[in-house]
N, C-alpha and C positions, 0 to 999 in steps of 0.2 A: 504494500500500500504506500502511495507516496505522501512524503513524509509533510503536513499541509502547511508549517512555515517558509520550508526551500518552494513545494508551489506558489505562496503569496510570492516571495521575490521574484518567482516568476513571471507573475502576472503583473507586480511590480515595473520589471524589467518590458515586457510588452507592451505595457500599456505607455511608458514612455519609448518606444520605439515606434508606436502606432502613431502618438504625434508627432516625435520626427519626422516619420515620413509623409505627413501629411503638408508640413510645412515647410521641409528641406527644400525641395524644386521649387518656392512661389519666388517670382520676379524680386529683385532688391528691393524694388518701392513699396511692395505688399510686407515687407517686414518695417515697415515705415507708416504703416496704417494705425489709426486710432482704434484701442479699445474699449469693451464696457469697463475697464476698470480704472477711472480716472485719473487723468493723469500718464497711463502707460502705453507705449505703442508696443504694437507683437514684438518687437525687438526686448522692447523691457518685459515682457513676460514670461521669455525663455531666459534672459538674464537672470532675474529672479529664482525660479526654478533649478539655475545652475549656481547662483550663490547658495541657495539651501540647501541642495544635494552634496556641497562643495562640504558646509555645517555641519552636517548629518554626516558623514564621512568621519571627519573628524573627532563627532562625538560619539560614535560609533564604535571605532577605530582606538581610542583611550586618550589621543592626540588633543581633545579639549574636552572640559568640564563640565562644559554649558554649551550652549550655540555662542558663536562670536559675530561680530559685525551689525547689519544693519542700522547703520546711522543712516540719518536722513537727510536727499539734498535740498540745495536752500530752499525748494516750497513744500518740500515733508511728504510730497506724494508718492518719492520713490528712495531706494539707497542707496548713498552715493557710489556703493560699486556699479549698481543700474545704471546712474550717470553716464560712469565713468568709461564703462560699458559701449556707450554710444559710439564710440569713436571707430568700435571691430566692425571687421564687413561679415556677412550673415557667415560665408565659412568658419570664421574663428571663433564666434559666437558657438554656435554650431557645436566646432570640437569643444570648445569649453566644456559644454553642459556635458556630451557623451563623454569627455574624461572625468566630470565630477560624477557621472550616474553611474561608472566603471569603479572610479574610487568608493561609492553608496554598496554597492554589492559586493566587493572584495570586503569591506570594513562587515558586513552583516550576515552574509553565510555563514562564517564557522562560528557566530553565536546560538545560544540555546534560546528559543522562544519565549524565554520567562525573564528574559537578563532584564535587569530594568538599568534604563536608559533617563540620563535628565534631557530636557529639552527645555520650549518657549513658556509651557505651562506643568503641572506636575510631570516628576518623573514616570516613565510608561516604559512598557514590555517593550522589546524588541519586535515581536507580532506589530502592535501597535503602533510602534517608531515606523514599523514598514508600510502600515496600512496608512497613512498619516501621508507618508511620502505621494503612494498610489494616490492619496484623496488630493492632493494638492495638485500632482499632474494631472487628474481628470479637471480637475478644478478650472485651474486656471487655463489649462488647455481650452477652455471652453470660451472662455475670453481671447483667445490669441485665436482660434478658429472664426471665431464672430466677426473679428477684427480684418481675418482675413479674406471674408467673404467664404468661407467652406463649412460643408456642413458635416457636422461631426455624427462620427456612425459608433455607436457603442455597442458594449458587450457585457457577457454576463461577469465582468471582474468588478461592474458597479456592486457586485455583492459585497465585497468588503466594503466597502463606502458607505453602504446600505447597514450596515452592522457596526462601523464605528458613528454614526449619526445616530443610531439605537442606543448603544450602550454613554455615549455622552448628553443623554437626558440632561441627567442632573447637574452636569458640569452644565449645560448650558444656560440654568438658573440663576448656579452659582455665579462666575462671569458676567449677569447683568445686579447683582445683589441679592439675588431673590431666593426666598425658601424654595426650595424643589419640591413638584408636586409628587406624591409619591403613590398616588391611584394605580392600580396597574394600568398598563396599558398595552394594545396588541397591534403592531404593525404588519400588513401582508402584502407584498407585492409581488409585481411578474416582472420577471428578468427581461432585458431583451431575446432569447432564445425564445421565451415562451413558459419557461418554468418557475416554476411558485417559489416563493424567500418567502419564512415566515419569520417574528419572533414576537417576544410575549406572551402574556396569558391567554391561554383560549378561551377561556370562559369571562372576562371580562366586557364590559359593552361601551370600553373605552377605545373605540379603532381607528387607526389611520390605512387604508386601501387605495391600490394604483400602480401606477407604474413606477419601478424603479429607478430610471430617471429622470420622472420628477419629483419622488422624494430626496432623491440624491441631489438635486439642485437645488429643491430646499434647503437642504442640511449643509448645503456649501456656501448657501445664500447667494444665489443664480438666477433664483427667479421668486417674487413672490408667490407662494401658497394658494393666495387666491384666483392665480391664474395657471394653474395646473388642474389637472384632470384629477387630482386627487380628492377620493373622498374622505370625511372624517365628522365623527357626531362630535355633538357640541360637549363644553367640557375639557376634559382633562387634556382629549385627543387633538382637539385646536389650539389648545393652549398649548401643548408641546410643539405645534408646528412655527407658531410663532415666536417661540424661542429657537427651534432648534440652531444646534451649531456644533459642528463635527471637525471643527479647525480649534488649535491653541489658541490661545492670548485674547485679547477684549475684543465684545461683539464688533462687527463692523458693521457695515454703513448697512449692509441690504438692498433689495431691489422695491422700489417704490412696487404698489401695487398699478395696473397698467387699467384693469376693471375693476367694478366697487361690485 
C-alpha cells in the first residue's frame, strides 16, 4: 500500500508542475498581466510561491527556525524579494521557483508524517506543512491563471485542501478573535473525478454540500460563499463558511460578494 505522506508530496509535487506548465509557454507580456490579488502581477505570484517554497525548504530542512523574510515593499502589497524579483525574465523566474520546489521535497521526504514543523502560524505536522504548500499552489495558482487569461482545470488532489479547510475550523475563529463554534458539523463534497469527500458527523443537521472546488475556494478565500453553488442550512454551517480559512496568519481581505 502506498505509503499516503510520500503520495501527498506527490501530488504536492504535480500539482505545482500542472501550473508550470500551464504558464511556462505564455508570451513575456502575459507574465506582466494584473491579478485578482492586489497589487500582484502573474510574475509576482510565482515569485511568491518561490520565496515560500524557498522558506519551507529551509524550515524543513533544520537550516531555519521559523520562516524568514517577507518584509514588505514601500506600499506593503508585496515582499521586497517580489520587488526585487521584477527585474528576472520569466526563465529565471521560472528556474527559481523549480529549484526552491526541488529544495521543498529533498528537505520533506525523508521526514516522518508527525514531525512537527514551526511555520507562519502554530507549529504543524509535516502532512500538514505539505498540504499547506499544495493549498497555496492551488491557491494562488488560481490568481496567476485568472491573470493570465487560462482556465484552470482541476483534480481530485483538491482533496487535501478540502481537509485542511475542515480541520482548521476552529483556527479560523480563533485568527478573527472569536470563540469557535463547536456544533458538529458535516461537510460533503464531489471531487472533480466524480467521487464523494466526506467529513464530519453524519448525523448532525449542520451541512455544508457541493463541489469541491468551490469549497476549496472558499477556504482559500477565492471566491465569496454566496456565489458558489454551495449548499448549507443556516446556522453553524454558514457560519463556518464565513469564516472559513485554511491559510496561516491573519484573515485577509476576501472576495466581496458579487450577488446579495
Amino acid at each position: 500500500m502506498p505509503d499516503p505522506y510520500q503520495q501527498l508530496l506527490d501530488d504536492l509535487a504535480a500539482e505545482q508542475g500542472y501550473l508550470d506548465a500551464r504558464l511556462t509557454g505564455l508570451p513575456d507580456e502575459t507574465w506582466e498581466h494584473d491579478t485578482p490579488c492586489r497589487g500582484w502581477l502573474v510574475r509576482d505570484v510565482i515569485a511568491h510561491l518561490a520565496e515560500v517554497d524557498d522558506g519551507a525548504a529551509a524550515v524543513a530542512s533544520g537550516a531555519a527556525e521559523r520562516l524568514e523574510g517577507g518584509e514588505r515593499s514601500a506600499d506593503g502589497l508585496r515582499s521586497a524579494l517580489q520587488d526585487s524579483s521584477r527585474h528576472m525574465t520569466r526563465l529565471q523566474l521560472v528556474d527559481w521557483w523549480r529549484a526552491a520546489r526541488q529544495r521543498l521535497q529533498d528537505a520533506l521526504r525523508p521526514l516522518d508524517a508527525r514531525t512537527r514543523l514551526p511555520w507562519a502560524g502554530p507549529p504543524m505536522s509535516a502532512r500538514s506543512f505539505a498540504t499547506a504548500r499544495l493549498m497555496e499552489c492551488w491557491s494562488h495558482g488560481l490568481d496567476a491563471l485568472d491573470g493570465a487569461g487560462v482556465e484552470p482545470l482541476h483534480s481530485d488532489r483538491l482533496q487535501h485542501i478540502a481537509h485542511l479547510g475542515f480541520i482548521t475550523r476552529s483556527f479560523a475563529y480563533q485568527t478573527r478573535g472569536l470563540e469557535p463554534n463547536t456544533d458538529p458539523l458535516r461537510v460533503e463534497l464531489t471531487l472533480p473525478s466524480g467521487a464523494a469527500w466526506a467529513r464530519g458527523d453524519e448525523d448532525t443537521a449542520n451541512v455544508v454540500s457541493g463541489t469541491a472546488v468551490d469549497f476549496c475556494r472558499v477556504a482559500t478565500q477565492r471566491i465569496h460563499y454566496r456565489d458558489t453553488g454551495l449548499s448549507y442550512t443556516a446556522g453553524a454551517a454558514e457560519e463556518f463558511l464565513q469564516v472559513a480559512q485554511a491559510f496561516a496568519g491573519p484573515p485577509g481581505e476576501g472576495r466581496a460578494p458579487q450577488r446579495r
